[in-house]
C-alpha positions in Angstrom: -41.8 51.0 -32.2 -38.6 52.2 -34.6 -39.1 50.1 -38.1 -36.1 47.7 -38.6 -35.2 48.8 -42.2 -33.1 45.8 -42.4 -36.5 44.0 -42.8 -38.4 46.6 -44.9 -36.7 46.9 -48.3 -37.6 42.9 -49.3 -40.9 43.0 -48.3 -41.7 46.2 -50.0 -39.9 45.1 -53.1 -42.5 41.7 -52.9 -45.4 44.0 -52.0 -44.5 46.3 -54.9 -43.7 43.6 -57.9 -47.1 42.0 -56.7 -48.5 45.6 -57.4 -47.2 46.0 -60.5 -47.8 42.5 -62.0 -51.7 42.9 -60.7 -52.2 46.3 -62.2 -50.0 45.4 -65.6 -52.4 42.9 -65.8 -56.0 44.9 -65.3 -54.6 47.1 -67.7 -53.6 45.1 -70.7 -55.6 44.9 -73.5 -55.1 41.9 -74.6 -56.8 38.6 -73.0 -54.6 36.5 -69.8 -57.6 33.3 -70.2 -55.9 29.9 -70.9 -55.9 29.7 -74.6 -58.7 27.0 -75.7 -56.1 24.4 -77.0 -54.4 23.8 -73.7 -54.8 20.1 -73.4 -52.3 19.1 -71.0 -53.2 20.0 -68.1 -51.6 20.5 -64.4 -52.6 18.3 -62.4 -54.5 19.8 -59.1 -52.5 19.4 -55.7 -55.2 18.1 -53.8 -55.1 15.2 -56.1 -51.5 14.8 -56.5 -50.6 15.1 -51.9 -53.4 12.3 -52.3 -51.3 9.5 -54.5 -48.2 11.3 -55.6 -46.9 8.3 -57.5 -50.1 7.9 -59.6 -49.9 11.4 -61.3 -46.1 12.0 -60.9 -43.6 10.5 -63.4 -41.8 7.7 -61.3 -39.0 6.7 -64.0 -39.4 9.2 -67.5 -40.3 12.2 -68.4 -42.2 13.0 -71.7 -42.7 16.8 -72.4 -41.2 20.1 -70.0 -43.0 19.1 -66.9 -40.1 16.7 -65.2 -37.4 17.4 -67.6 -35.1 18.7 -65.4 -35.7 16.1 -62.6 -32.8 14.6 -61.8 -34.4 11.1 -60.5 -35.4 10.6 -63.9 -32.6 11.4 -66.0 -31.2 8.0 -66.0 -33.7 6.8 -68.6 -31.8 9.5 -71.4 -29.7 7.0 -72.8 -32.8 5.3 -73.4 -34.1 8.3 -75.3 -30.8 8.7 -77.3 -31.4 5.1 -78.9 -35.1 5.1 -79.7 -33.8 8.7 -81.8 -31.0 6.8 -83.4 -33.6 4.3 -84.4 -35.2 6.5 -85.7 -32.3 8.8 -87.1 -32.1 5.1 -89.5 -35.4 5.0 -91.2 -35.1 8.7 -92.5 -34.7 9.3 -96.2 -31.6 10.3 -97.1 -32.2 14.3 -97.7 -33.3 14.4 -94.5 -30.9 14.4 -91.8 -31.6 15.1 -87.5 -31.0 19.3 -87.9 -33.6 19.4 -90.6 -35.9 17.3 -88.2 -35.4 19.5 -85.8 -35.8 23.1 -87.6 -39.3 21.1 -89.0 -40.5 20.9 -85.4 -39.1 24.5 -84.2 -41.0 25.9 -86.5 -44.2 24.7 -84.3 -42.9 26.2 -81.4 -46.1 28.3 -80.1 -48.2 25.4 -81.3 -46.6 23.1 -78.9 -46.6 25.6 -76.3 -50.1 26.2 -76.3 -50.8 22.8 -75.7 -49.5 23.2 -71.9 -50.8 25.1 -69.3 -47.8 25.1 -67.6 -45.4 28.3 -69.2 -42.4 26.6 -70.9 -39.0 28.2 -69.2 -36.8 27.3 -72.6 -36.1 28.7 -75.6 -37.5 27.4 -79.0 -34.6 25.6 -79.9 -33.8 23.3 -76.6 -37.9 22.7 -77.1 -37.5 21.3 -80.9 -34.8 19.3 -79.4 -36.6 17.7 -76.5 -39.6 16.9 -78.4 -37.4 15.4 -80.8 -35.9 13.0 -78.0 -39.1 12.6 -76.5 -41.2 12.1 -79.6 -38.9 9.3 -81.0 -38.5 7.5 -77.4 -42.7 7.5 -77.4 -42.9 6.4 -80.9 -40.5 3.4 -80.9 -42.6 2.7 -77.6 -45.8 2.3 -79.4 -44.6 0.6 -82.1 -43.5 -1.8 -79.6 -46.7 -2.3 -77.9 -48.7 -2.2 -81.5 -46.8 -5.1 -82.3 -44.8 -3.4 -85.2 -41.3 -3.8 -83.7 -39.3 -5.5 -86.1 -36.1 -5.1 -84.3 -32.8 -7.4 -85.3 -29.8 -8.0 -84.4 -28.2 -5.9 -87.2 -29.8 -2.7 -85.8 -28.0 -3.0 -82.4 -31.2 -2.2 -80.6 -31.9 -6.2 -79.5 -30.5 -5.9 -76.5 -33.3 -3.0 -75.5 -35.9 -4.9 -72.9 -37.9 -1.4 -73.7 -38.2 -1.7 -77.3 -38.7 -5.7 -77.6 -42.9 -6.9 -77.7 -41.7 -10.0 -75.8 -40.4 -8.2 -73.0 -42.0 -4.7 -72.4 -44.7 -5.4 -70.4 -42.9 -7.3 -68.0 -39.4 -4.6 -67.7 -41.3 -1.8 -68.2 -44.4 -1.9 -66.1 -43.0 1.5 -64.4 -42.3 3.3 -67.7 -45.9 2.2 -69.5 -47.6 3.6 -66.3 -45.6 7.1 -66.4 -46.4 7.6 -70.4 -50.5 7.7 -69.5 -49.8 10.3 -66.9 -51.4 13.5 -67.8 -48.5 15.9 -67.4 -46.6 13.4 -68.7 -47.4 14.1 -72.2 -46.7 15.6 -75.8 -48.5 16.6 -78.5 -49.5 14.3 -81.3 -48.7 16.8 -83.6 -44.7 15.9 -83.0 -45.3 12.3 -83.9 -47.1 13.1 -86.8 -44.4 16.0 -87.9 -41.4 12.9 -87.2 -43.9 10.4 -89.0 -44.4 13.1 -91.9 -40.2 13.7 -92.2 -39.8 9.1 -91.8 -42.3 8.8 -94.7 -42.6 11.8 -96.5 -46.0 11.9 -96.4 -48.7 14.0 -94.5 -51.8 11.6 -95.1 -49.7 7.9 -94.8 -47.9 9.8 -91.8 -51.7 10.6 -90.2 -52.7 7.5 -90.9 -49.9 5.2 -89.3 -49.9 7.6 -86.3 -53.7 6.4 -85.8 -52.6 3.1 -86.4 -50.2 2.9 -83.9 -51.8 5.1 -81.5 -55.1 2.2 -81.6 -53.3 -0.8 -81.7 -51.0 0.1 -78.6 -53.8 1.7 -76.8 -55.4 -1.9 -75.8 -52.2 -2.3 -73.3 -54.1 0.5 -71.5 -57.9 -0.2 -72.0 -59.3 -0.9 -68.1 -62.6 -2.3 -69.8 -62.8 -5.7 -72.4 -64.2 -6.2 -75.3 -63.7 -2.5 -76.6 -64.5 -2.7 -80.3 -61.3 -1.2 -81.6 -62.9 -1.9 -85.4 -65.5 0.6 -84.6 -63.1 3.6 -84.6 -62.4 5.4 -88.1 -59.6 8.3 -88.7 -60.1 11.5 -87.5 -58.2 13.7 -89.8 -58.5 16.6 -87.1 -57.2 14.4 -83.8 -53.4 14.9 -84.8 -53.7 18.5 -83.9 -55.1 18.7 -80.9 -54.2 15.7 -78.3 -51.6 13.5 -76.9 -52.0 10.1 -76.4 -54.0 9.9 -72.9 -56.4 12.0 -74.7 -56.4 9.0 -77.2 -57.2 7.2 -74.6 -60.2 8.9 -73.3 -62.0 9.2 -76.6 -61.5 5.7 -77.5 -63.6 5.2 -74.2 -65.6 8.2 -74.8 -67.2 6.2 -77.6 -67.3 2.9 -75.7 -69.7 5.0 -73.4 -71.8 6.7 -75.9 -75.7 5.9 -75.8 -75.4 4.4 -72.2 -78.7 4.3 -70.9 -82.3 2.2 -69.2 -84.1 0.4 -71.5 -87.2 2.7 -70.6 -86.4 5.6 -69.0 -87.8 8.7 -69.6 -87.6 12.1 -68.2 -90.9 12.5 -66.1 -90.4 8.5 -64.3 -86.8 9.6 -63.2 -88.1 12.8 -61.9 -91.3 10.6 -59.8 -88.7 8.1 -58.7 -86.0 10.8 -57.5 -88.5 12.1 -55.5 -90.2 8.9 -53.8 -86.9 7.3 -53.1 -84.3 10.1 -52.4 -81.9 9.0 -55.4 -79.7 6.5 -53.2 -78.9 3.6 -54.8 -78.8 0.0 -53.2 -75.7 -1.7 -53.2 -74.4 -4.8 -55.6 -75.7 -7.4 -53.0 -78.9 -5.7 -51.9 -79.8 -5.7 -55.8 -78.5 -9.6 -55.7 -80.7 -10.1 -52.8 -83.9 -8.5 -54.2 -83.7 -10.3 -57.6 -81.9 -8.5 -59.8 -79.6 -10.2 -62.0 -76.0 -8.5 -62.1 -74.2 -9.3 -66.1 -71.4 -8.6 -67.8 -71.9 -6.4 -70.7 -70.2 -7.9 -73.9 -72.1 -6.1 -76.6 -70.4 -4.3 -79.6 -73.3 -1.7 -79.6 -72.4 1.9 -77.5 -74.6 1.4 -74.1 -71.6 -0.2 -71.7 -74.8 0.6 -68.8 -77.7 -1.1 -69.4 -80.8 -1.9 -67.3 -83.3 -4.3 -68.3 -86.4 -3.6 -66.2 -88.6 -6.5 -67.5 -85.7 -9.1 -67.2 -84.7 -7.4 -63.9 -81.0 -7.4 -65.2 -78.1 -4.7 -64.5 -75.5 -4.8 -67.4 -72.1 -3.4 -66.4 -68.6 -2.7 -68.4 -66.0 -5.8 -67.6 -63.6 -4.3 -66.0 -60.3 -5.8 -65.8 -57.3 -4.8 -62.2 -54.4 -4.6 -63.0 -50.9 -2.8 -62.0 -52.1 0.3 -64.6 -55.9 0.1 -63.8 -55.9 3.1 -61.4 -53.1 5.2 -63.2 -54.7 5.1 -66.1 -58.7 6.3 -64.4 -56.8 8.4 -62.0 -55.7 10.5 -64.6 -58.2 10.0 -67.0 -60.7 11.5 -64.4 -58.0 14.1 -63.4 -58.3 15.1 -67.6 -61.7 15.2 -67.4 -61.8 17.9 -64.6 -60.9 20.5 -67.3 -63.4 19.0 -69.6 -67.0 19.7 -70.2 -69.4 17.6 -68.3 -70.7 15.5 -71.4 -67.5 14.7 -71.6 -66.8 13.2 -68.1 -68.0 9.5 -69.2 -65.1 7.1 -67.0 -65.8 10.3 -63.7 -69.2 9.1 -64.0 -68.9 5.5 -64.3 -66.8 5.6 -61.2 -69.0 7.2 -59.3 -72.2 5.2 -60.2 -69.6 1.7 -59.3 -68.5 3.6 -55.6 -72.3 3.8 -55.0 -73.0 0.5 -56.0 -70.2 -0.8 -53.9 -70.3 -0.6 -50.3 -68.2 -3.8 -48.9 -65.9 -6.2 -50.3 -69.1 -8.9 -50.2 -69.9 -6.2 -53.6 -66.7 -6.8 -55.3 -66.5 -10.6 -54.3 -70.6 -10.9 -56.2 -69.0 -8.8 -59.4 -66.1 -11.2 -59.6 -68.2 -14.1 -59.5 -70.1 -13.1 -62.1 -67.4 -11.8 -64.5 -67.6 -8.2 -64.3 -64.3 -7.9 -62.5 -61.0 -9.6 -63.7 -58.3 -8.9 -61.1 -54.8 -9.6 -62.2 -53.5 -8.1 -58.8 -55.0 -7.0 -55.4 -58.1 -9.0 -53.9 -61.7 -8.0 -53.2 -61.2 -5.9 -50.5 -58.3 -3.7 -52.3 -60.8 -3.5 -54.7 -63.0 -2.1 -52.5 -60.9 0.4 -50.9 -59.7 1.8 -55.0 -63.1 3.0 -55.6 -63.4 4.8 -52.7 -60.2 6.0 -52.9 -60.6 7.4 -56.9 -63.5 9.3 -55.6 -61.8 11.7 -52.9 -60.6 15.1 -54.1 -62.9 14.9 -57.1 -66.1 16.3 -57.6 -68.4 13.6 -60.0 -71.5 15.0 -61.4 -73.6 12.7 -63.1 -74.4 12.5 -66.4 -78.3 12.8 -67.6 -78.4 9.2 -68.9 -76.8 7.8 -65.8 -79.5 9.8 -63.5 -82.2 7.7 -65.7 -80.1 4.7 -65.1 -80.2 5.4 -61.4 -83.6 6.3 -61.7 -84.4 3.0 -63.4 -82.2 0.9 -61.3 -83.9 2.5 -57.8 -87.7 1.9 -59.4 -86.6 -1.9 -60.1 -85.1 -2.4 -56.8 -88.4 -1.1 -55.0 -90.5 -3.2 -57.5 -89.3 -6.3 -55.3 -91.0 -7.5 -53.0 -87.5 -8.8 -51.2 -86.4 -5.6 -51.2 -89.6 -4.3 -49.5 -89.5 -6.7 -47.1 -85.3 -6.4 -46.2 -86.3 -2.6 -46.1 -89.1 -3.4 -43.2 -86.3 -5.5 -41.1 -83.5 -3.0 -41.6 -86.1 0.1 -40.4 -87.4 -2.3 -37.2 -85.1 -5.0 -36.3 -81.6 -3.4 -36.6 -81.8 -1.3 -33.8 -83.2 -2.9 -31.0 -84.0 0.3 -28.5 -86.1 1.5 -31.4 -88.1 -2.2 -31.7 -88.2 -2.0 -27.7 -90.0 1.6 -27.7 -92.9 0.9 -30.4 -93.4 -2.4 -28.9 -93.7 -0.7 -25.7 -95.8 1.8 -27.5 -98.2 -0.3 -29.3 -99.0 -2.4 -26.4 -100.1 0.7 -24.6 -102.0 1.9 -26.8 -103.6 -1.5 -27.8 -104.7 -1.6 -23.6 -106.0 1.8 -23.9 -108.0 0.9 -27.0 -109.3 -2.1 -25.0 -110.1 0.0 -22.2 -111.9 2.0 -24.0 -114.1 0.3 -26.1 -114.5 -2.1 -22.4 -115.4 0.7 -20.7 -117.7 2.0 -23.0 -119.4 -1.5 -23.7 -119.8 -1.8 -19.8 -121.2 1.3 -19.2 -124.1 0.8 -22.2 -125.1 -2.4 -20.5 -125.3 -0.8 -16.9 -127.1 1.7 -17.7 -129.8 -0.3 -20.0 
């Protein structure tokens, strides 16, 4: 068959730039591996063809990823007057081209921060995260409850940038700034908080500030002890604010554990019960009390064996609730695994959680506050957050599970439930050991009948 050289020139020239990228590559000396202080991450397709609208930018774009979409250009007038805000608290030496040659000078900074490559030059980045930087700022002082807007400013009029108003105008723009390719570096709030005040430590410190006192909008648990946290000098250079986010609830999360669980019970339990966990009713059922944890101490999950009581995070459902896991989770996929603390809670609460009856028993005693949805949407989210995720488990949540499984098994209600489930669920199965025992109780009769029979006839 004649080749058709019409066809062959384009697919050599593909075949042959693949070649050349592959072997340029293999034969470079320096290193391709993502540099370690990529911290905003791509997000994987499995996850995003599974809710597109939960990891996708829906109304804003913060950062390069969605610059250039045109659906969500519309919000760049919005941009222009959060930076003409700020434009208004500068000192007067400083002016916006000085702003942004401060911020081009962190151009491979900020470009490490992404794993996605940047297709623009320096200058049209300095500018961006300028726009960007002062729209997210202005947001947070909003939500920290440091907006002291007036009239005079010409700003009233902004539903975005008004406390009173926010959370109800801009539910759709609050859910796109969590979103984790939706994000900047804090190291361009604290360079425009460092030209506003002049000052590298006040500027680190107000960041924090804001960063914590905005950041409860966006906290799915209660009673989070905000006071607990202290400055991190080093945090400025190396997240954005989900990451805020996570280690705020990183530290909500430390110490979780059973009140006596130890390394050699959880290994005797695992094996005697198979490490499957009963269900919120079936603990309900067996005795075991199910109570919201409201502690300011670091064990959100906590088992007490001797009172027979499960302690669980309150967690509160609302419009941002699985936004803000769904990406939180999706962050702690690049993560180490002692690092993967909300992954793990919502895998132990879609084992414990099997029906809607599960949800309906948390609500009623606290644990759940639902602002939106009912009990079986409730349901159906954490079995949805789960797929296209792989959850490992934490060592102190095995010896929860562990402890949780022993206590369960200590009952003697569960004992018993287990005994009807086994024999009275399926009737075929009751019908055959019936069946079963009956013979073999005749054939034991016959037996021993026979045998008594046959001693008397022959004495």
């Amino acid at each position: 068959m004649a080749l058709r050289y019409s066809e062959a020139p384009s697919e050599d020239i593909q075949q042959g730039e693949w070649l050349i990228h592959i072997k340029q590559g293999l034969q470079a000396q320096q290193s391709i591996a993502r540099p370690s202080t990529v911290c905003i991450f791509t997000v994987p397709k499995i996850l995003v063809d599974l809710k597109r609208d939960a990891y996708l930018p829906q109304v804003i774009s913060i950062g390069p990823g969605y610059q250039r979409t045109t659906d969500l250009s519309c919000m760049d007038n919005h941009k222009l007057r959060a930076s003409q805000r700020m434009i208004k608290r500068l000192p007067g030496k400083t002016d916006i081209n000085s702003m942004v040659a401060e911020i081009e000078k962190m151009d491979g900074q900020i470009r490490d921060k992404y794993e996605k490559i940047i297709h623009c030059n320096s200058e049209t980045l300095a500018w961006m995260m300028l726009l960007d930087g002062s729209f997210l700022l202005e947001l947070l002082r909003t939500l920290a409850g440091k907006d002291h807007s007036d009239s005079s400013d010409g700003m009233y009029f902004e539903p975005l940038f008004d406390e009173s108003r926010i959370k109800s105008v801009g539910f759709a723009v609050l859910g796109d700034i969590v979103k984790l390719e939706n994000q900047i570096p804090l190291l361009v709030l604290d360079k425009i908080l460092q030209l506003e005040s002049g000052s590298e430590k006040e500027a680190q410190a107000k960041l924090f500030d804001l960063l914590l006192n905005a950041s409860s909008s966006f906290f799915p648990f209660k009673y989070l002890q905000l006071s607990r946290f202290e400055l991190d000098s080093s945090f400025v250079g190396r997240e954005h604010f989900l990451g805020f986010l996570h280690g705020v609830n990183l530290s909500f999360f430390a110490g979780t554990k059973s009140a006596s669980a130890s390394s050699s019970s959880s290994s005797t339990v695992e094996r005697r019960f198979n490490y499957v966990l009963p269900s919120i009713c079936s603990l309900c059922k067996a005795g075991i009390s199910i109570r919201p944890y409201t502690g300011d101490g670091g064990m959100a999950l906590r088992f007490d064996k001797e009172a027979s009581v499960l302690y669980l995070p309150i967690l509160v459902i609302s419009e941002k609730t699985e936004i803000v896991l769904r990406n939180l989770m999706a962050m702690e996929a690049f993560l180490p695994l002692e690092l993967q603390v909300i992954s793990c809670y919502v895998g132990l609460m879609k084992s414990l959680i099997f029906t809607e009856n599960d949800v309906t028993h948390l609500r009623m005693a606290g644990i759940v506050y639902m602002y939106v949805g009912n009990d079986s949407q409730v349901a159906q989210l954490w079995d949805s957050l789960c797929k296209g995720m792989a959850i490992s488990t934490l060592q102190p949540l095995k010896e929860l599970k562990m402890e949780i499984i022993e206590g369960y098994r200590s009952k003697w209600r569960a004992r018993l439930m287990d005994f009807f489930v086994n024999h009275f669920t399926r009737p075929w199965r009751t019908i055959i050991s019936v069946v079963a025992a009956t013979f073999i109780f005749i054939f034991t009769f016959a037996q021993a009948f026979s045998s008594m029979y046959g001693f008397n006839k022959s004495a």
